[in-house]
N, C-alpha and C positions, 0 to 999 in steps of 0.2 A: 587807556582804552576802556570804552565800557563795557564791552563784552569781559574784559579779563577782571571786572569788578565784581563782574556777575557772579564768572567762574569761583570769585574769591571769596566773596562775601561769607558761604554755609562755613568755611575752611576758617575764616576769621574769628566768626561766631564760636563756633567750636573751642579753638586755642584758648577764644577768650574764658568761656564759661570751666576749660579745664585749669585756666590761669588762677581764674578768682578762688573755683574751689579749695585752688592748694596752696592760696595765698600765695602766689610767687607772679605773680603781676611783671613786677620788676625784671624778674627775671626772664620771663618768657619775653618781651619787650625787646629788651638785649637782645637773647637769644634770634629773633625774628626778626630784627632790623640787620643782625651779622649774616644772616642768612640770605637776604635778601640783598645785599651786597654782593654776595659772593654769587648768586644768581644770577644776577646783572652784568655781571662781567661776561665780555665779550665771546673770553674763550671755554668759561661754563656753560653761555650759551649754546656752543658749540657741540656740546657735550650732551646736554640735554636733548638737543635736537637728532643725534646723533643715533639711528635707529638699530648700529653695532653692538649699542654698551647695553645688556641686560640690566634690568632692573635693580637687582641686588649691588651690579657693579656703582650706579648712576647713584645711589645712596649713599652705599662705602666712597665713594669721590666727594660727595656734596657734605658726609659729615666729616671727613678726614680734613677738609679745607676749613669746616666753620667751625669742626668740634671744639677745637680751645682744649684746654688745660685745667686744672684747680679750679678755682673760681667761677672763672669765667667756661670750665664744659659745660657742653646740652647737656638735658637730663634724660632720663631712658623716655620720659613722654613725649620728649622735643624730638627726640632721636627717632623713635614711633612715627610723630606725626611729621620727619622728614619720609620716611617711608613711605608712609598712606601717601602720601602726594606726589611720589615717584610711582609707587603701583598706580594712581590714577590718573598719570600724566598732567599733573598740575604743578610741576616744579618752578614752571616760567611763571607764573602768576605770585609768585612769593613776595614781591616786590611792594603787589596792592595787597597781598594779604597783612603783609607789617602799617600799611598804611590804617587799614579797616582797623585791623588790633587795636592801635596807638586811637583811633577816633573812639572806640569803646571803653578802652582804658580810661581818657580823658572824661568821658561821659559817665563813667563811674565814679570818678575822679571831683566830679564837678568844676571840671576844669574844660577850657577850650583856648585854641590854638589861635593865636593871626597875626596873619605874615602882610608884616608892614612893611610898603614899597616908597621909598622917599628919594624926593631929587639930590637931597644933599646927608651927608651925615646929621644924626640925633646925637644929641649931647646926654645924657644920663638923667640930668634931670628934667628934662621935656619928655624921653621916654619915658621915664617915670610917672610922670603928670600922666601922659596919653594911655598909659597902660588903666593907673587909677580910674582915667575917664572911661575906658571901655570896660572895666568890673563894673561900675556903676549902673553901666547901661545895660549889660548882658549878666548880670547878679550872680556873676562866677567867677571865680578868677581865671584872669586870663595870661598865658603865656608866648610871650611874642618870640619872630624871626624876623628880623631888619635886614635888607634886601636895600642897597643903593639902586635906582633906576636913573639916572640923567634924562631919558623923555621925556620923564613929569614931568620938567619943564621949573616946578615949585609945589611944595606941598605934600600930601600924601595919599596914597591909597592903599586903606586898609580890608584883607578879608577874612572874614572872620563866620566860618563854617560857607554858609551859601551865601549871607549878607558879605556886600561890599559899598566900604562907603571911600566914595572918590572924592578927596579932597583938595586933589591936586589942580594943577593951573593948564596942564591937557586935558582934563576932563572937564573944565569948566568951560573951556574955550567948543571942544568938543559937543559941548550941551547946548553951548551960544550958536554953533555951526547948526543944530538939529531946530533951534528956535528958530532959526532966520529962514533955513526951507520951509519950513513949516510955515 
């Protein structure tokens, strides 16, 4: 939704510039992708929505479910900024806030993402080739997600931040359908 992007964005920002500061990237990443899981779930939904459970309670539930252990626990900033976002009723929006994170992160990163949709399985080394070819083309490296579609029909379609390039054999027919009205 875009309005919860909206909502999201300053909240992403934020995480992000206190990630970088403290070098733990990585770990806020984690942190906010396990968060956001746990957020999305039907019956935290519940919870969240829930105009019974005071503030302080909605917190102690949302960290006691994602806090983790060892390793893998929030740290008192993550723990903080689940807070902030329960005091200002922004806990459903956690979902696009890990999303925004992960696109900053990568842009820090000089890296970007794209989710490759293909009619049939990729063999490793044709992935491999098509990854090569789109570093080449977008002069970053790039990390993919391979998505079977059977619609395509043949072929692929790749997107990669706003650009999408359809290479598939529905989109071509697709293109032929818009040429012939035309």
């Amino acid at each position: 939704m875009a309005e919860n992007v909206t909502l999201a964005r300053p909240y992403a920002e934020a995480a992000f510039q206190l990630a970088k500061g403290n070098n733990a990237l990585s770990s806020w990443s984690t942190a906010l992708n396990r968060l956001a899981t746990v957020t999305a779930n039907p019956e935290m939904e519940a919870c969240i929505s829930n105009p019974l459970l005071a503030p302080e309670q909605l917190s102690r539930l949302c960290l006691d479910v994602a806090g983790g252990t060892g390793d893998v626990a929030l740290s008192v900033e993550q723990q903080d900024f689940v807070r902030v976002l329960v005091d200002n009723e922004r806990l459903f929006v956690l979902p696009e806030i890990a999303g925004l994170f992960e696109d900053l992160k990568a842009g820090h990163e000089g890296t970007k993402h794209a989710e490759i949709s293909s009619a049939f399985a990729i063999d490793d080394t044709a992935l491999k080739s098509l990854i090569a070819d789109l570093e080449r083309r977008f002069a970053c490296k790039v990390v993919a997600t391979v998505t079977l579609d059977p619609e395509l029909i043949g072929g692929v379609r790749i997107a990669v931040g706003d650009e999408v390039i359809d290479a598939s054999v529905r989109g071509k027919l697709a293109a032929m359908a818009t040429a012939l009205k035309n």
